[in-house]
C-alpha positions in Angstrom: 0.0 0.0 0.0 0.7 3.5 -0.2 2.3 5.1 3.3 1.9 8.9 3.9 4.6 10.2 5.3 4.5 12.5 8.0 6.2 15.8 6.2 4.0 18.4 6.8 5.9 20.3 9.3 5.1 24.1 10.3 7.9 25.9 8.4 7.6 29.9 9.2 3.5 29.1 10.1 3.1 27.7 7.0 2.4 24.0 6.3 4.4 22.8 3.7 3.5 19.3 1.7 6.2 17.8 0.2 4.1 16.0 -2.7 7.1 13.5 -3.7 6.7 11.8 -0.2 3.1 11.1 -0.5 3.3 9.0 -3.6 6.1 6.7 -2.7 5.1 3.3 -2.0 6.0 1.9 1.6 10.0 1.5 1.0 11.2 -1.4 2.4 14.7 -1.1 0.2 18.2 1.2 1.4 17.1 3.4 -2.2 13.6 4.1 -1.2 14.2 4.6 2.4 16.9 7.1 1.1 14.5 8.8 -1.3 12.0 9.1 1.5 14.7 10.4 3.8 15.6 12.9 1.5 12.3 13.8 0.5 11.6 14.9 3.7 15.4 16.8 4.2 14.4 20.5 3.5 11.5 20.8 5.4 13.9 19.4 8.8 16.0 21.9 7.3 13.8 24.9 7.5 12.4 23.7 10.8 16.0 24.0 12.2 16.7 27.4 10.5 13.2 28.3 12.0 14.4 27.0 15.5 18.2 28.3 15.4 16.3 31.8 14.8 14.4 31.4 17.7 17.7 30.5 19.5 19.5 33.5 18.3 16.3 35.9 19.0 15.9 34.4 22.9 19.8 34.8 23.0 19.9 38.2 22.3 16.7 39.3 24.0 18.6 37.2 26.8 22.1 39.6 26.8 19.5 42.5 26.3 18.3 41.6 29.8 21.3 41.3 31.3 22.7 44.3 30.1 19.3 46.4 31.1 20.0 44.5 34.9 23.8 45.7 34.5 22.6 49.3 34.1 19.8 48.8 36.7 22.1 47.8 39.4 24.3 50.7 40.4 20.4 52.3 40.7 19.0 49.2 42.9 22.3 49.6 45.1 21.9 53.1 46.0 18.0 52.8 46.6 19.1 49.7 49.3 21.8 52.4 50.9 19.2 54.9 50.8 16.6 52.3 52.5 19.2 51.6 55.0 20.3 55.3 55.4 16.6 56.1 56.1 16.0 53.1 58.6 18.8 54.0 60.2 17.4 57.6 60.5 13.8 56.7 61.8 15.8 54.7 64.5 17.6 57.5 65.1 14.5 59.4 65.4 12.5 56.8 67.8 15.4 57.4 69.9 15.0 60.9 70.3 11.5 60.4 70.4 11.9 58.3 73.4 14.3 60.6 75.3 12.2 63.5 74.5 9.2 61.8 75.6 11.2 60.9 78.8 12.5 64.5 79.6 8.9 65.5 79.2 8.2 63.2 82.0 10.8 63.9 84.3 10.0 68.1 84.1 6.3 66.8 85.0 7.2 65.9 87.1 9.7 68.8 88.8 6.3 70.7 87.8 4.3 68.9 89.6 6.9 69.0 92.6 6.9 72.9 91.9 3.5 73.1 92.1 2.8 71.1 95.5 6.1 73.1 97.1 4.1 76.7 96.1 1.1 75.4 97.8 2.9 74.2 100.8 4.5 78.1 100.7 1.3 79.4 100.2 -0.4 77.4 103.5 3.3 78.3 105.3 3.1 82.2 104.6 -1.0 82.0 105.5 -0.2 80.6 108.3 2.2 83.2 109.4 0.2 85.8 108.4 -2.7 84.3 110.5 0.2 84.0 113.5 1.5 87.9 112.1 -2.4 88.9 112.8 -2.4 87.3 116.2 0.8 89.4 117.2 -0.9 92.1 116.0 -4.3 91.8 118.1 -2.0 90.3 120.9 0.1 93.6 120.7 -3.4 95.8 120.2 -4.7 94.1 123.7 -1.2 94.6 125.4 -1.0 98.0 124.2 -4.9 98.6 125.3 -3.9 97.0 129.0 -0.6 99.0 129.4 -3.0 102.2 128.7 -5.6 100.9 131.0 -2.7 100.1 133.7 -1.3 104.1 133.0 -4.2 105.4 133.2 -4.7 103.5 136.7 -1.4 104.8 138.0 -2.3 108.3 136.9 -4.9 108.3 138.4 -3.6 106.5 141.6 -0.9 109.6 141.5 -3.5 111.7 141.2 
C-alpha cells in the first residue's frame, strides 16, 4: 500500500506538503528509504533554521536583559543604601522620640513637685500671716492694757 509520510511540518507558520513523499510506496529497500529520507530533508531543514532563529532571538533578548539588569544595578544599590540610610534615621529618630518623651516626663514631674512646694508656701506664709495677725491683736490688747494700767497709776498719782 501507499504510506503517507509525515512531512507536513510548520515551516515559518506555513504548512508545507512535500508532494514526492506522499506517492512513494512503503519502502522497504536502502534506495527508497533514502528517497524518503531525502524527500523529507528540507522541510527538517527549514524547521531547524526556523528554531536556530528562535535561538538566536531568545539569546539576544537574553544579553538585552542582562545588560538592562547591568545598568539597573548601580540604581538598585543606591535605593538599598538609601533604604538603609533612612532606617537607620527613623531609629535615630524613635530614639529621640523616646528621650524626649522621657525629659517631658521627668519636668512633669519637677512641675508637679513645683506646684505642690508653692502650695505648701502658700499654706506656710497663711499661716504666718494668721500668727503675724495674732501678734498684732495680741500687741493691740497689750497696748490697750498698758494704757488701761497708766491710766490707773495716773490716776492713783492723782
Amino acid at each position: 500500500g501507499v504510506l503517507v509520510w509525515p512531512c507536513c511540518i510548520s515551516c515559518f507558520g506555513t504548512l508545507l506538503v512535500s508532494a514526492p513523499c506522499m506517492a512513494l510506496p512503503f519502502a522497504p529497500s536502502r534506495s527508497q528509504r533514502m528517497t524518503q529520507g531525502l524527500c523529507l530533508l528540507p522541510c527538517l531543514q527549514a524547521d531547524l533554521e526556523r528554531q536556530q532563529l528562535q535561538v538566536d532571538t531568545l539569546t539576544s533578548t537574553l544579553q538585552q536583559a542582562e545588560s538592562k539588569l547591568a545598568e539597573a544595578e548601580p540604581a538598585l544599590l543606591a535605593a538599598k543604601q538609601h533604604v538603609a540610610e533612612s532606617e537607620a534615621a527613623r531609629e535615630g529618630a524613635i530614639n529621640d522620640l523616646a528621650m524626649a518623651n522621657s525629659r517631658a516626663a521627668e519636668m512633669e514631674a519637677a512641675r508637679e513637685e513645683a506646684l505642690a512646694n508653692a502650695a505648701a508656701a502658700s499654706n506656710r506664709a497663711a499661716e504666718a500671716e494668721a500668727a503675724r495677725e495674732e501678734a498684732v491683736a495680741s500687741a493691740f490688747a497689750a497696748n490697750s492694757r498698758a494704757a488701761e494700767v497708766e491710766a490707773a497709776r495716773e490716776e492713783a498719782l492723782a
